[in-house]
C-alpha positions as CSV (number, residue, x, y, z in Angstrom):
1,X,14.4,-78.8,44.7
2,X,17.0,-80.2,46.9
3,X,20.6,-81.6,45.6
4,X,21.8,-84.7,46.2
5,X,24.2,-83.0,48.7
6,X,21.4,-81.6,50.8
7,X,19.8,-85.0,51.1
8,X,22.5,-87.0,52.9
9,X,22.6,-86.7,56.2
10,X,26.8,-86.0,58.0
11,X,26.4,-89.9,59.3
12,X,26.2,-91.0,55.8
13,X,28.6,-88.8,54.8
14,X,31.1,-90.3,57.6
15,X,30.1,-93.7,56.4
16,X,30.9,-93.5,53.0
17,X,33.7,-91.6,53.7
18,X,35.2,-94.4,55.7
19,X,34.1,-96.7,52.9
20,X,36.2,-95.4,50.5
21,X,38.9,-95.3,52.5
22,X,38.7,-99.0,52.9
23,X,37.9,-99.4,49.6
24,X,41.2,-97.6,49.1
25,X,43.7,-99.7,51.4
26,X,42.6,-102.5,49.9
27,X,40.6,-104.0,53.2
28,X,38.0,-106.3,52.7
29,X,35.0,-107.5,55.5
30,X,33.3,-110.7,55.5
31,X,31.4,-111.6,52.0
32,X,27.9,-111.2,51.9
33,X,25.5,-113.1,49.2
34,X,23.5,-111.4,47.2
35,X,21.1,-111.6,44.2
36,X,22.1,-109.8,40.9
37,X,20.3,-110.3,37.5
38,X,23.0,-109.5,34.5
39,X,22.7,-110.5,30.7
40,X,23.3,-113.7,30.1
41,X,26.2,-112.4,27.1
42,X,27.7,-110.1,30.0
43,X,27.7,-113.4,32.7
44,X,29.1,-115.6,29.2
45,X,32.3,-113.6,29.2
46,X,32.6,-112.9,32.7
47,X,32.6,-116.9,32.8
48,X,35.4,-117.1,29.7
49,X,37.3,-114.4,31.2
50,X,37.5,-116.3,34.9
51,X,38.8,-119.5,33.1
52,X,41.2,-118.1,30.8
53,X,42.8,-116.2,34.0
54,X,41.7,-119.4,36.2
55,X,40.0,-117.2,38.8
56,X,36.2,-117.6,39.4
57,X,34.2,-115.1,37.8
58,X,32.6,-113.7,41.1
59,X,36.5,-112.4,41.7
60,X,36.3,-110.9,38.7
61,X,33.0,-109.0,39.1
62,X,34.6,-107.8,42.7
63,X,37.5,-106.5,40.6
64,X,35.4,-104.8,38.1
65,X,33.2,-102.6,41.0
66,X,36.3,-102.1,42.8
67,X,37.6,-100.3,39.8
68,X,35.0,-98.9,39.0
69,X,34.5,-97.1,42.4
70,X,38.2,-96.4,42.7
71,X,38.0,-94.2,39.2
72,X,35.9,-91.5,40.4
């Protein structure tokens, strides 16, 4: 049985690599739209959370993934 290691290939490596480098410095690229199915509690508080800070909630999910990728 092969590890997860063996399976990715030294491109993919580079690429997430540089990926997490950005992630790092804070860069962001353009914004791409995509389709996510959360529960509808999770999306409720996501949504009270957004106005009470008067953001909009998508910022907030953004913040949440970046923070979770940036604690590994």
């Amino acid at each position: 049985m092969k590890t997860r290691e063996e399976n990715i290939t030294p491109e993919e490596a580079l690429t997430f690599l540089e990926n997490m480098r950005t992630l790092n410095q804070k860069i962001d690229g353009p914004k791409k739209m995509i389709s996510i199915r959360i529960p509808e509690n999770l999306l409720k508080a996501l949504k009270s959370k957004a106005k009470f800070e008067n953001k909009k909630y998508q910022n907030i999910i953004v913040e949440y993934i970046r923070k979770g990728l940036s604690s590994d």
